[in-house]
C-alpha positions in Angstrom: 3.1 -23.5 -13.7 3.0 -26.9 -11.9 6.1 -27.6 -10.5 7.5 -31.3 -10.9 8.0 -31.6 -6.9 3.9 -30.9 -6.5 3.4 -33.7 -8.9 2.0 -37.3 -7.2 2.6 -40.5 -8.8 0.2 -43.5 -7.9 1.3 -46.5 -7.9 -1.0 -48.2 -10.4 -2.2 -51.8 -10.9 -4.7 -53.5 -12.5 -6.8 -56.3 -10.5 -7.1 -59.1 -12.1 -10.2 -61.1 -13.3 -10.6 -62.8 -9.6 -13.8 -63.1 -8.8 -14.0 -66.3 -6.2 -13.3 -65.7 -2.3 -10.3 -68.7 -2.6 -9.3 -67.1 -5.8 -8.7 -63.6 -4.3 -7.2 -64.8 -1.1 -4.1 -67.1 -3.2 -4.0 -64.1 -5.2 -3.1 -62.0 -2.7 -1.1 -63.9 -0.9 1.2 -64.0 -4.1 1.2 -60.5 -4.7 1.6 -59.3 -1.6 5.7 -58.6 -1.1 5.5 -55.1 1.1 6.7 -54.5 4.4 8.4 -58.3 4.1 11.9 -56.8 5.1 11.1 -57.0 8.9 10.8 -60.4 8.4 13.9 -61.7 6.7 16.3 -61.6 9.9 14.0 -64.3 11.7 13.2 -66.1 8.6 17.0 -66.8 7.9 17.0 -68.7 11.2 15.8 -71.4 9.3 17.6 -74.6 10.5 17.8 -75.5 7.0 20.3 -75.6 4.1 17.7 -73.4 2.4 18.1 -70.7 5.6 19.7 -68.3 2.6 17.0 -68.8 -0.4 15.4 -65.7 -0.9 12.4 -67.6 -2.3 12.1 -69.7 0.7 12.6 -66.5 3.0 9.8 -64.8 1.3 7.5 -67.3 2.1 8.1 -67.2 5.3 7.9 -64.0 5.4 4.5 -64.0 3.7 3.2 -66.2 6.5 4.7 -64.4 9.1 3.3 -61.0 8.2 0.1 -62.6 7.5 -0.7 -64.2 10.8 1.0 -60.8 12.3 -0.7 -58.1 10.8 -4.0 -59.6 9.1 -5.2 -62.5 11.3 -7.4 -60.9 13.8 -9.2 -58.9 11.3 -9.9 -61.7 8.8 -11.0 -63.9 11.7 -13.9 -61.5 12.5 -14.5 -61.7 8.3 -16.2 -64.2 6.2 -13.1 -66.1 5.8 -13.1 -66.8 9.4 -13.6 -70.5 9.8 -11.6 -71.0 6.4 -8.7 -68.8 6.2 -6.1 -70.9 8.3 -7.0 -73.8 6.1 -6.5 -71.7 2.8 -3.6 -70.2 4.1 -1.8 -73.8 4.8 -2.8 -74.9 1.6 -1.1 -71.8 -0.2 2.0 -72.5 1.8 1.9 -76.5 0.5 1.2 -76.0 -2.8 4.0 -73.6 -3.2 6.7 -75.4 -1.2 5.4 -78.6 -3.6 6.3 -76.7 -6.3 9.5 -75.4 -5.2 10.8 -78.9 -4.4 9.6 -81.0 -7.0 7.6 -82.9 -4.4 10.5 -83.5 -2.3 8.5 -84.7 0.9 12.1 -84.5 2.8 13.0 -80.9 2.1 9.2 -79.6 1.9 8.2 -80.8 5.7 11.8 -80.0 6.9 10.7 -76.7 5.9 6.7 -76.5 6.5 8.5 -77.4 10.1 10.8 -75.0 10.3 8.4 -72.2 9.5 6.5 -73.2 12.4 8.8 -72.9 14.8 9.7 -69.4 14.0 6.1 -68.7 14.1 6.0 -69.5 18.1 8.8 -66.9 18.3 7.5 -64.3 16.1 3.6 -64.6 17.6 5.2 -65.4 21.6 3.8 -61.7 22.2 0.8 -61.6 20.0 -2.6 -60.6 21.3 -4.0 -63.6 19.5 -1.8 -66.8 20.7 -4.2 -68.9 18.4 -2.5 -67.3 15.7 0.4 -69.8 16.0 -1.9 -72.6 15.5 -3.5 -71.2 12.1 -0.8 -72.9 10.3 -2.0 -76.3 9.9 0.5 -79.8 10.8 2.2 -80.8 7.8 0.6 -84.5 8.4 -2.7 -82.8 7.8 -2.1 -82.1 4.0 1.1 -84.9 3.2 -0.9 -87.1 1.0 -0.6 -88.0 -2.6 -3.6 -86.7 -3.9 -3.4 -83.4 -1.7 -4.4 -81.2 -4.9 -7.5 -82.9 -5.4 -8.6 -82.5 -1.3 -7.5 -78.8 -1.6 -9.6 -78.0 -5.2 -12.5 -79.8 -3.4 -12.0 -77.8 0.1 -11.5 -74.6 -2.4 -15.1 -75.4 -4.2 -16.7 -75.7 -1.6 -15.9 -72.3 0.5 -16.6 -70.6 -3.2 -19.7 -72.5 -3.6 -22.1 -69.7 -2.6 -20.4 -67.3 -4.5 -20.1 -69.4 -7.4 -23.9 -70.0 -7.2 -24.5 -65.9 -7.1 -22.4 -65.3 -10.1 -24.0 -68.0 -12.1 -27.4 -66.3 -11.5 -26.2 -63.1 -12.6 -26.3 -63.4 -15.8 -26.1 -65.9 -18.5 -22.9 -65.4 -19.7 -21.7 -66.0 -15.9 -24.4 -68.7 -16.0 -22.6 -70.9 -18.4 -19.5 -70.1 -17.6 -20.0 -71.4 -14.1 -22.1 -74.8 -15.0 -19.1 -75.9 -17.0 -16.9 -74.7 -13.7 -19.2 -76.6 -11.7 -19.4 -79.7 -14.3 -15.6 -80.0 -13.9 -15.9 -80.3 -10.1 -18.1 -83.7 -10.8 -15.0 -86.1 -10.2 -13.7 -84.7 -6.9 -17.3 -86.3 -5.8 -16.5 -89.6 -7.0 -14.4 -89.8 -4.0 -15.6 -87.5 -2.0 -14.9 -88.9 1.1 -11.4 -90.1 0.9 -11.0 -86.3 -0.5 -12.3 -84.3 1.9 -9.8 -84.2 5.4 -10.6 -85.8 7.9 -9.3 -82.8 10.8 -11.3 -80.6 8.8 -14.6 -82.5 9.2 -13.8 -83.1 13.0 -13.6 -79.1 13.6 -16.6 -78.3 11.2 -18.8 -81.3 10.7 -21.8 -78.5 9.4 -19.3 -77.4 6.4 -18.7 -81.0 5.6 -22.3 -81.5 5.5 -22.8 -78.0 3.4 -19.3 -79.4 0.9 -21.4 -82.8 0.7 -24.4 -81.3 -0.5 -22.5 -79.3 -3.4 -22.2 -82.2 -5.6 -21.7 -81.2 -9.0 -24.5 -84.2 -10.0 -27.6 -82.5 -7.7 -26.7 -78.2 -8.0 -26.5 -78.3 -11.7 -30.3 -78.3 -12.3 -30.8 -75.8 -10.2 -29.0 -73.5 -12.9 -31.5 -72.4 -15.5 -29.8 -70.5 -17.9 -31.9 -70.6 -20.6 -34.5 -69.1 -17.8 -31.9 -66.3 -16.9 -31.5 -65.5 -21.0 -35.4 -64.9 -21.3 -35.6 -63.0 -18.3 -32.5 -60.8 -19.7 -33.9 -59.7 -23.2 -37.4 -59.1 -21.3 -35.8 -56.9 -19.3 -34.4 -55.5 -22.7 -37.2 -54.9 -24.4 -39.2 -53.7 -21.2 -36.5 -51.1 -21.0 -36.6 -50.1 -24.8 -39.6 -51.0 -25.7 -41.7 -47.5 -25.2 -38.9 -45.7 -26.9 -39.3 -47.2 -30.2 -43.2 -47.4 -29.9 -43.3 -43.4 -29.3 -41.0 -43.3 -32.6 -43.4 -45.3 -34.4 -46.2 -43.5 -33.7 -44.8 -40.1 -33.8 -43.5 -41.1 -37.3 -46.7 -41.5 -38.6 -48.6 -38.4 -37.7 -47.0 -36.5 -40.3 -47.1 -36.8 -44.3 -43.8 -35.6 -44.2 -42.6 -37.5 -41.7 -39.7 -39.3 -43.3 -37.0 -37.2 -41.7 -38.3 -37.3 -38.8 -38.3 -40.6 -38.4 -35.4 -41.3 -39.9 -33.7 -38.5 -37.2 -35.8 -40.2 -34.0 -34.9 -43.8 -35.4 -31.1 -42.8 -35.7 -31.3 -41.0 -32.1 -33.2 -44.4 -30.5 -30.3 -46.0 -32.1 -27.2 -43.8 -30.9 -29.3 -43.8 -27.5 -29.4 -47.3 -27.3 -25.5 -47.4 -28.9 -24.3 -44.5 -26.2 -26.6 -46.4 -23.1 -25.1 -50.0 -24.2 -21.1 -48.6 -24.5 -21.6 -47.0 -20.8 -23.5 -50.0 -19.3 -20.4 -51.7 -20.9 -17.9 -49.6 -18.8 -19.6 -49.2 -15.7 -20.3 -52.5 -15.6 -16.2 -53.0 -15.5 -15.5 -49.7 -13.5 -18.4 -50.8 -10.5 -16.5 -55.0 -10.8 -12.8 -53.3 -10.5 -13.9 -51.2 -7.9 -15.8 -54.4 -5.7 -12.5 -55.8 -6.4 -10.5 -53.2 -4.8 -12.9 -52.9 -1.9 -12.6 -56.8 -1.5 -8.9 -56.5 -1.7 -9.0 -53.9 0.7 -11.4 -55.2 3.2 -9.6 -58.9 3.4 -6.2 -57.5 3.7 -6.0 -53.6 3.9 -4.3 -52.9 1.4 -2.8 -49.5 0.7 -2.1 -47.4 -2.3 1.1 -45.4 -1.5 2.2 -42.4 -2.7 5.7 -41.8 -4.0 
């Protein structure tokens, strides 16, 4: 008899359908409320009239157990030279929306939360870390969304372009994504900020040269369709020839056929439906192991 005690409950969760490297990272960041609670005594130190808004205290301590805990490993990752940038963007975007673009109260706050930075990194074994958070002067302009979607497109790009090849479902999709980046170009360099081109002038140069207008011919999806159903009927193909022939051997072959045509097609049926689910199983599981390689995340027991 299995007694109730011996019993472990998971904590389950579903990722969701985040598939792009800016995507996952603002996911996460919004998702992510564990281990926050050694963070809320600092955070309240805010010299601001907000110092007891538990929305405003998460988010600092968000950023504070980000740049604590997670910096140094995500600097040695792929989001290395991007990460501080995403990062200052989530912040923005969220104290925008929190203060109705309230310019006063947002860099009062943006402000605030860098001070107590310096104090909670004073000790850190990467002092950079304190300078991850970009100035609020960097991102205080009136068309800040459109710079941060541009910035965002571009350190998805090769992802993007990966996807799209795929397969040519992912193929469309992503030309119409692409085809919606078109007018962030018609501006592109009033969009794209300045500090960031100073620090990285060969990722402005790599941004530059993902212009919606010249990468979408290079997506051939009616190209990735052929060479799907080739691959289809180069797969099936001998199957179905063997039944054909087979069938025809025999005078009384009727049944037979009939039973190797209606295997071929439960085959096929039983082949497609699993294809179907480890298809999802293998994305969720790149997912988690994305999740958990970016920001080590961990599945407690209870």
């Amino acid at each position: 008899m299995i007694q109730k005690n011996n019993i472990l409950k998971y904590k389950i969760f579903v990722l969701p359908s985040k598939e792009l490297p800016s995507e996952i990272f603002y996911y996460y960041l919004k998702i992510s409320n564990e281990e926050l609670k050694e963070f809320y005594d600092i955070c309240k130190t805010l010299d601001s009239p907000y110092n007891k808004d538990m929305k405003i205290i998460r988010y600092c301590a968000k950023l504070m157990k980000y740049l604590k805990h997670y910096y140094e490993k995500i600097n040695r990752g792929k989001l290395k030279k991007h990460h501080c940038n995403l990062l200052s963007h989530w912040l923005y975007e969220e104290l925008n929306e929190k203060f109705n673009y309230n310019f006063k109260d947002l860099i009062s706050i943006y402000g605030g939360f860098k001070r107590i930075l310096s104090i909670v990194l004073k000790d850190s074994n990467e002092p950079q870390a304190i300078n991850c958070l970009r100035e609020v002067t960097v991102l205080a302009f009136n068309n800040w969304k459109d710079r941060k979607d541009l910035y965002d497109y571009c350190v998805d790009y090769d992802k993007i372009k990966e996807l799209a090849n795929s397969s040519y479902e992912n193929c469309k999709k992503y030309k119409e994504y692409i085809k919606g980046k078109s007018k962030l170009y018609d501006n592109f360099e009033k969009l794209y900020i300045s500090e960031y081109k100073k620090e990285n002038n060969d990722f402005y140069k790599k941004c530059e040269s993902c212009n919606p207008n010249k990468v979408i011919h290079e997506l051939d999806c009616e190209a990735i369709l052929l060479a799907q159903e080739k691959k289809n009927v180069d797969s099936h193909g001998p199957d179905l020839l063997g039944s054909t022939q087979s069938s025809g051997k025999n005078s009384d072959s009727t049944n037979t056929y009939g039973n190797v045509l209606l295997g071929v097609v439960v085959t096929s049926m039983t082949s497609g439906m699993l294809y179907k689910v480890n298809k999802i199983l293998i994305k969720t599981y790149q997912q988690y192991k994305l999740f958990d390689n970016l920001f080590a995340i961990r599945i407690n027991n209870k």
